[in-house]
BAZA-685228 format. One record per residue (C-alpha): residue number from 1; x negated, y, z; residue in three letters. Coordinates in nm, 3 decimals. Layout:
N
   seq        c1        c2        c3   type
   NUM         X         Y         Z    ALA
...
END
This chain:
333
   seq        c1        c2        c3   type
     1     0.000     0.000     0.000    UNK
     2    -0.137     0.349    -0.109    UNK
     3    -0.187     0.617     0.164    UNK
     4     0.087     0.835    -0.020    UNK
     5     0.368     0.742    -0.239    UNK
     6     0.337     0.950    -0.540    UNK
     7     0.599     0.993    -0.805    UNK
     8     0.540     0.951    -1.179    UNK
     9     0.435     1.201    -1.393    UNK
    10     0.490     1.522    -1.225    UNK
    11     0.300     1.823    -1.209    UNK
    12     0.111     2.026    -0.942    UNK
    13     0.339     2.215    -0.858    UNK
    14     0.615     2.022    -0.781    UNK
    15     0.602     1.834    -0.417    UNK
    16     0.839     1.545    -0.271    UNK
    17     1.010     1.568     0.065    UNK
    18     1.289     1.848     0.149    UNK
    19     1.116     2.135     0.364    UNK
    20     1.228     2.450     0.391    UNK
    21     1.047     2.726     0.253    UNK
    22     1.090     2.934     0.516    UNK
    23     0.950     2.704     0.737    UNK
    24     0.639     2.576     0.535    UNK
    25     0.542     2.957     0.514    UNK
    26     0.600     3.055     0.870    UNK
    27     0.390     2.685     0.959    UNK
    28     0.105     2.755     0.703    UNK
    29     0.079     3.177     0.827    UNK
    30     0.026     3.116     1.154    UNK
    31    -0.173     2.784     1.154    UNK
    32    -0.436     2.919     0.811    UNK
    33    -0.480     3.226     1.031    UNK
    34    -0.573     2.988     1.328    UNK
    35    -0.808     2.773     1.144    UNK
    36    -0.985     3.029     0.990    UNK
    37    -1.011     3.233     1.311    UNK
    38    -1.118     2.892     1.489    UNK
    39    -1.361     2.845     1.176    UNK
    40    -1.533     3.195     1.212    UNK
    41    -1.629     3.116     1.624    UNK
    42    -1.798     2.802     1.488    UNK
    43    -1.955     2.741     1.177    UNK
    44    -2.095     2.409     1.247    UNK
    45    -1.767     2.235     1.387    UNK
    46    -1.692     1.878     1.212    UNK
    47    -1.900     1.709     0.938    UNK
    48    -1.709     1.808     0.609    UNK
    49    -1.514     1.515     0.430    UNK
    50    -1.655     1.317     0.167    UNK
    51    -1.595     1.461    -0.191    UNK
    52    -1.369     1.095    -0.288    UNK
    53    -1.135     1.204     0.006    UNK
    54    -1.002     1.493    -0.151    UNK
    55    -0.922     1.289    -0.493    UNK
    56    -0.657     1.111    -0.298    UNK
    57    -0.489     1.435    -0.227    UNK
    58    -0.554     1.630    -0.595    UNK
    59    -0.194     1.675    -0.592    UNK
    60     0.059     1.869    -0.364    UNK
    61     0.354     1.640    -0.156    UNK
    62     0.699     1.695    -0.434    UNK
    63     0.952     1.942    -0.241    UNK
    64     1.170     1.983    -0.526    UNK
    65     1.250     1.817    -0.849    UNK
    66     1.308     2.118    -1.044    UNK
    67     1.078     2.437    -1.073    UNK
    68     1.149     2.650    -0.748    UNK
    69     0.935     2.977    -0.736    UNK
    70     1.057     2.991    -0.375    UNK
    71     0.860     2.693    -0.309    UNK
    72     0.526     2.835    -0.416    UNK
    73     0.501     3.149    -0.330    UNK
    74     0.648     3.284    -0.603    UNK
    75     0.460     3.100    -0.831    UNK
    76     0.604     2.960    -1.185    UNK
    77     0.521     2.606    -1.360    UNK
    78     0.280     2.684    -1.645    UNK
    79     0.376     2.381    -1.830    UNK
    80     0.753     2.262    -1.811    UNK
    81     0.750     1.855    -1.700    UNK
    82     0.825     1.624    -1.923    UNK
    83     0.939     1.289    -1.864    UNK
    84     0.649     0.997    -1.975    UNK
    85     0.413     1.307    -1.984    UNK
    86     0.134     1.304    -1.759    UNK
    87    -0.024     1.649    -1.651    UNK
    88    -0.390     1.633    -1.680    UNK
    89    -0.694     1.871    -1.588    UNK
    90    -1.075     1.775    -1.695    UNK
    91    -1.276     2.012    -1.451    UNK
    92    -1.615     2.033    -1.226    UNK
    93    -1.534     2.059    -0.900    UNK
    94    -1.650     2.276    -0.564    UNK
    95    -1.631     2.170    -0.232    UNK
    96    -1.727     2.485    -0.003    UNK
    97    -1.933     2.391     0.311    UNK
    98    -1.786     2.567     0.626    UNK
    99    -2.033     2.890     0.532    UNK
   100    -1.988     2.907     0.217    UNK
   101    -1.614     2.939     0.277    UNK
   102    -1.661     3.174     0.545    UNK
   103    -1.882     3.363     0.327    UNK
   104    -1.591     3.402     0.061    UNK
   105    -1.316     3.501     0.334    UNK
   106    -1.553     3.774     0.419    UNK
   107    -1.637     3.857     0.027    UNK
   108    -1.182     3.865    -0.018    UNK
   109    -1.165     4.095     0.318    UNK
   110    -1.430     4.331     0.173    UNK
   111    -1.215     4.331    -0.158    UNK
   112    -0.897     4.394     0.029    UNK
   113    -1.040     4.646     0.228    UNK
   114    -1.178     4.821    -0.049    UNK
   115    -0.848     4.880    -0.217    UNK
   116    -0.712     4.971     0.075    UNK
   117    -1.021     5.300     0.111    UNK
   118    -0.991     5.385    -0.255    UNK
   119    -0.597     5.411    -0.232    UNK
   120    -0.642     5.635     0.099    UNK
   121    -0.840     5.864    -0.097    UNK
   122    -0.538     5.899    -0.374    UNK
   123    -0.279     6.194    -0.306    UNK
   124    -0.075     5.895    -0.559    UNK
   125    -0.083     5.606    -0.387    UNK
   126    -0.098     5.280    -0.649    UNK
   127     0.038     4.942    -0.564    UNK
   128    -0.207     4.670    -0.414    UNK
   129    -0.203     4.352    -0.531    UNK
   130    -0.107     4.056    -0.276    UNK
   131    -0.419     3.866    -0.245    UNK
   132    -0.404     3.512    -0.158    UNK
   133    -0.661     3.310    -0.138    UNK
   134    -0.699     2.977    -0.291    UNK
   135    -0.924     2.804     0.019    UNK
   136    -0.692     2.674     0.255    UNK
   137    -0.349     2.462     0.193    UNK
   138    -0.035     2.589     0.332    UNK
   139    -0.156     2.371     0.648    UNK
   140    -0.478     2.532     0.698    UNK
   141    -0.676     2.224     0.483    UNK
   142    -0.981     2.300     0.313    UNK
   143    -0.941     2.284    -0.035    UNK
   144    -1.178     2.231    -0.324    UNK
   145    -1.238     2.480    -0.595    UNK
   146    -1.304     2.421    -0.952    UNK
   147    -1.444     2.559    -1.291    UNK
   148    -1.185     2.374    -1.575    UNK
   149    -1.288     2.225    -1.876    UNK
   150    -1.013     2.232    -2.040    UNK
   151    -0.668     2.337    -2.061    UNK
   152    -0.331     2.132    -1.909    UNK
   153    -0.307     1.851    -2.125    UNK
   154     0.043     1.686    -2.129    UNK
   155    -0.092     1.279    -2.174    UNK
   156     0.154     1.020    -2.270    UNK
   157     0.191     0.706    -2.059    UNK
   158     0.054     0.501    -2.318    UNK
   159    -0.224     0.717    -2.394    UNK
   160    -0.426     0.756    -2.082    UNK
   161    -0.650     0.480    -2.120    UNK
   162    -0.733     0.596    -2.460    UNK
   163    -0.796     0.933    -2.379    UNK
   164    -1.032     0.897    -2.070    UNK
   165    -1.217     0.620    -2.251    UNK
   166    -1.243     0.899    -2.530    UNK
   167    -1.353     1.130    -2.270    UNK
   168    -1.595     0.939    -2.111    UNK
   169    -1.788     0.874    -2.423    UNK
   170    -1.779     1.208    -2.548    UNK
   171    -1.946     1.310    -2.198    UNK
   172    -2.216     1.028    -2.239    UNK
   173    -2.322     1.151    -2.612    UNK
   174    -2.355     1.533    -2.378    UNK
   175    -2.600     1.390    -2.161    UNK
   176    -2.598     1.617    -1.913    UNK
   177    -2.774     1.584    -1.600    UNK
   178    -2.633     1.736    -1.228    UNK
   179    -2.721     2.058    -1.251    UNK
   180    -2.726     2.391    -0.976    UNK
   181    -2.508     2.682    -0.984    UNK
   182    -2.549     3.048    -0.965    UNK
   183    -2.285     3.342    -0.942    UNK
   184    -2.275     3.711    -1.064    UNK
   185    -1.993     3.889    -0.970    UNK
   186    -1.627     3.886    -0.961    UNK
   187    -1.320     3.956    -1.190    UNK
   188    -0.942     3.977    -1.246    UNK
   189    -0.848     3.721    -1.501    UNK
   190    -0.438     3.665    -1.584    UNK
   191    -0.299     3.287    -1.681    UNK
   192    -0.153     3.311    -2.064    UNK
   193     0.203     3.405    -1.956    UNK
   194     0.094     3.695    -1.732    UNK
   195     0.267     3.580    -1.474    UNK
   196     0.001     3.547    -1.222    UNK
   197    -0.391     3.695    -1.159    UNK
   198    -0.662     3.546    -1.039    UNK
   199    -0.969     3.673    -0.834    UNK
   200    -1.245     3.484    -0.999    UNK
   201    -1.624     3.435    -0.862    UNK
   202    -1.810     3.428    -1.228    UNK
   203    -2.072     3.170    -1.281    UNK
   204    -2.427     3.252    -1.406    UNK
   205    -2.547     3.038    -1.759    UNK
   206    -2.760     2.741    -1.625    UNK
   207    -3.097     2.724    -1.747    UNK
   208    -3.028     2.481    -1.957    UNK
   209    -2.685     2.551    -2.056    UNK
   210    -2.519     2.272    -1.927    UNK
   211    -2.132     2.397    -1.840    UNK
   212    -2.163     2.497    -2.214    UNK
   213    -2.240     2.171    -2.342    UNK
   214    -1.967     1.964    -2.092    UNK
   215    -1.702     2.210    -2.250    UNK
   216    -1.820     2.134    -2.591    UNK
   217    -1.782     1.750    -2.491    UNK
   218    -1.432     1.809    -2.346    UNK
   219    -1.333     1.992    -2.597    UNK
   220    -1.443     1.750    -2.865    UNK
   221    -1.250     1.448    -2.644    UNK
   222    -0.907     1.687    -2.652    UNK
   223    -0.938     1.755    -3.009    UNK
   224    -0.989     1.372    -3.072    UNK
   225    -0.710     1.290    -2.853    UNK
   226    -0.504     1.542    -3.013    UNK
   227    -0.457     1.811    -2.819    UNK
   228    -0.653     2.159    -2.768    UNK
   229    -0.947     2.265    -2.685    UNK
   230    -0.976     2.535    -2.390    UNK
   231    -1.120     2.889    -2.501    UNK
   232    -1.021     2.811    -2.878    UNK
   233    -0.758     3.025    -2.900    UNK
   234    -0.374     2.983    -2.925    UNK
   235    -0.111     2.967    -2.686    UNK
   236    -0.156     2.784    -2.310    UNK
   237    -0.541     2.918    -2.345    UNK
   238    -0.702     3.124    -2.064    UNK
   239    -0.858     3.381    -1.988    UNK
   240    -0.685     3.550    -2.230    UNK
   241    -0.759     3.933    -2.213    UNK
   242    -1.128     3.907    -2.373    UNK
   243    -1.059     3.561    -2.546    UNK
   244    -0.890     3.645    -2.948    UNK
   245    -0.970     3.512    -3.284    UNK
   246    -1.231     3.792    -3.337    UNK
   247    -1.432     3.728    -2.979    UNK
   248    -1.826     3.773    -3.028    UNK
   249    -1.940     3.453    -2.882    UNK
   250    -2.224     3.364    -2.968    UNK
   251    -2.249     3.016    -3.132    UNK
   252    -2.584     2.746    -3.181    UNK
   253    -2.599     2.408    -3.303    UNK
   254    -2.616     2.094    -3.110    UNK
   255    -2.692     1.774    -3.331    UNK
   256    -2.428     1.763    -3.583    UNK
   257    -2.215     2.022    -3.435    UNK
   258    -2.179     2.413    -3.376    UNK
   259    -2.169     2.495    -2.985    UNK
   260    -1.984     2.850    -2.912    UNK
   261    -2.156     3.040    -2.647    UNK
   262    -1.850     3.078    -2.387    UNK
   263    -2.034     3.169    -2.079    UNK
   264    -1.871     3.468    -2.031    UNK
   265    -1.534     3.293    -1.951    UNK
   266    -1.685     3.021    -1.653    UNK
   267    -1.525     3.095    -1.315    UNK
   268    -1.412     2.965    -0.994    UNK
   269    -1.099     3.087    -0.885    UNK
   270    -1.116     3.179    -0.501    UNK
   271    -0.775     3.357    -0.491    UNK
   272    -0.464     3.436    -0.704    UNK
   273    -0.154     3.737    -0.689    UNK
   274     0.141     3.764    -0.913    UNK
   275     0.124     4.084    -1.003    UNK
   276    -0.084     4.324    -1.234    UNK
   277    -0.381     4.483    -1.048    UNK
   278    -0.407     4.828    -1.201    UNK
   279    -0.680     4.915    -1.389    UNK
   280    -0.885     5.122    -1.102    UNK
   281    -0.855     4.794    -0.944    UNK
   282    -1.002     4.566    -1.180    UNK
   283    -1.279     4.817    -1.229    UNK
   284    -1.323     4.876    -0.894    UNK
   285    -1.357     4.444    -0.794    UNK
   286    -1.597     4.378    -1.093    UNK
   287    -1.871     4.682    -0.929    UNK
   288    -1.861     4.494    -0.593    UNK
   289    -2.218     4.319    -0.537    UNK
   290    -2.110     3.965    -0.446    UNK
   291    -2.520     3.882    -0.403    UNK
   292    -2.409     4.003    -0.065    UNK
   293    -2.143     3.741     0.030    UNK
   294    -2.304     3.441    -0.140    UNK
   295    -2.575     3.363    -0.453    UNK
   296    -2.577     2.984    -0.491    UNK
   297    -2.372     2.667    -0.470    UNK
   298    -2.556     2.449    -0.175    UNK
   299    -2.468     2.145    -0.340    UNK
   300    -2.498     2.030    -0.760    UNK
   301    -2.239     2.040    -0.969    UNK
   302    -2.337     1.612    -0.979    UNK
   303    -1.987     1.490    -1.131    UNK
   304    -1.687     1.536    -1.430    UNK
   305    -1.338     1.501    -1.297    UNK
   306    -1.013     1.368    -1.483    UNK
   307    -0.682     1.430    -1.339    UNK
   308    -0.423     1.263    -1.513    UNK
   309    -0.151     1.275    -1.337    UNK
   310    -0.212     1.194    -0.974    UNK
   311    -0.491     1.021    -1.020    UNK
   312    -0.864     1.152    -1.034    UNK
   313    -1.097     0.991    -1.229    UNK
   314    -1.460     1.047    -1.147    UNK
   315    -1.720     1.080    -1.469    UNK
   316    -2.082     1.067    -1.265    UNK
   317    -2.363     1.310    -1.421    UNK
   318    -2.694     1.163    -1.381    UNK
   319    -2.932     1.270    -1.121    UNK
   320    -3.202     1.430    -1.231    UNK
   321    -3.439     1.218    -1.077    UNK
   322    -3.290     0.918    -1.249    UNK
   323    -3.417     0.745    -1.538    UNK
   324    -3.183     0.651    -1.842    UNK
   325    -3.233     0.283    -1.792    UNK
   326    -3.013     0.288    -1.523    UNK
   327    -2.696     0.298    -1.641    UNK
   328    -2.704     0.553    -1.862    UNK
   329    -2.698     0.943    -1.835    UNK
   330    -2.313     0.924    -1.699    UNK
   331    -2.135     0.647    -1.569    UNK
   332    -1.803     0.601    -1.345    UNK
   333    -1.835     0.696    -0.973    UNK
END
């Protein structure tokens, strides 16, 4: 027997037992603002959980069969469900230590407080955005972050197999070994519908260009699989305010195929509001020196994950220290 029953095919967004709203907000208020405050005192506290345990929980607990903004903060499905459609997410993921997530509450106070000094100093007050930040679950859980590699891909039943397997070999032909991170500063980016923003922590190229080349080999395992590719343009694609048919990336080739430069695009999402920051805003987040608040990812990016559905599949990049006659350069976890 699994730890959780899931439900087939549903998105993550939608969750399973009947709680009211009101009283999943009030709960997750007062007991986020606990943990963090219990967080801050201590730094060391509890060893963190493994990476595999938060696989098991990729996906939120259903509260309500249909699409509820109420639910989720005011939040609207991206992608309407389909039945016999899985939703699926290829992405590297980000597991915060306890300071690096300390680090970032401090980095979203300074923003908030920021907004709040520049609008003092306006005889005409603008509207500040309701930041929210993407850490904690509504229970106070840590959560991991993310940088995606591709876009919500609605996978048939039948074709799941077919598509990872696709995946999977697409990622070995990349060869890319685990690889350390960097950031650079931090931006406003909205989903295609413009119906909610996120705060984003950009990510620095790697030296050798490796979140480049896994996007090139997810992108090649959509196409195959027939569906898009993420940053190519079209509808469902994101960020879209810089990303059009005329976009300046730069592009080189990689064995038989062209590789388009799309570093500018590669974030982590730390937080997320549903409405518009003005444009004093956006200017005013993107000249805040992050280098302050945090440089570098601790840990390796070390691992490609699939979620189809509710399941996570893990896609293993070699360690560098490893030599290709051990498995391969990228084998399952």
């Amino acid at each position: 027997m699994s730890l959780v029953d899931y439900p087939d095919s549903e998105s993550d967004d939608d969750n399973s037992h009947a709680i009211p709203a009101q009283l999943v907000k009030s709960i997750a208020t007062s007991t986020v603002k606990r943990k963090y405050s219990e967080s801050t005192k201590d730094s060391k506290g509890l060893p963190p959980l493994p990476a595999a345990f938060h696989d098991l929980y990729a996906t939120n607990a259903r509260i309500s069969t249909s699409d509820n903004p109420g639910l989720h903060g005011g939040r609207k499905r991206a992608v309407p469900h389909v039945e016999g459609h899985w939703p699926s997410h290829v992405y590297l993921e980000w597991i915060p230590s306890q300071a690096e997530s300390n680090a970032l509450h401090d980095l979203m106070q300074h923003v908030k407080d920021s907004l709040e000094v520049r609008n003092a100093t306006r005889t005409k007050k603008l509207p500040v955005p309701d930041i929210i930040p993407s850490l904690l679950s509504e229970l106070g859980a840590s959560l991991p972050l993310h940088v995606s590699l591709s876009r919500t891909l609605q996978i048939k039943t039948e074709d799941r197999e077919a598509f990872l397997e696709t995946l999977r070999s697409s990622l070995r032909r990349a060869a890319v070994r685990a690889f350390h991170f960097d950031f650079y500063g931090l931006k406003w980016v909205p989903n295609f519908d413009r119906n909610r923003w996120f705060l984003v922590l950009r990510i620095k190229k790697p030296e050798h260009d490796e979140v480049n080349s896994l996007l090139h080999a997810c992108n090649e395992a959509a196409e195959n699989s027939g569906h898009p590719g993420l940053y190519t343009g079209g509808e469902g694609d994101g960020p879209m305010e810089e990303n059009s048919p005329n976009t300046s990336s730069k592009r080189r080739k990689t064995g038989q195929a062209e590789q388009i430069d799309r570093s500018e695009f590669f974030h982590i999402s730390i937080a997320w509001n549903l409405t518009e920051p003005d444009p004093e805003w956006t200017s005013l987040v993107q000249s805040i020196d992050t280098s302050k608040y945090i440089q570098s990812a601790e840990g390796p990016f070390d691992a490609v994950k699939a979620r189809v559905g509710n399941v996570v599949h893990n896609i293993a990049l070699a360690n560098k220290r490893s030599g290709l006659g051990q498995g391969g350069v990228l084998g399952l976890a």
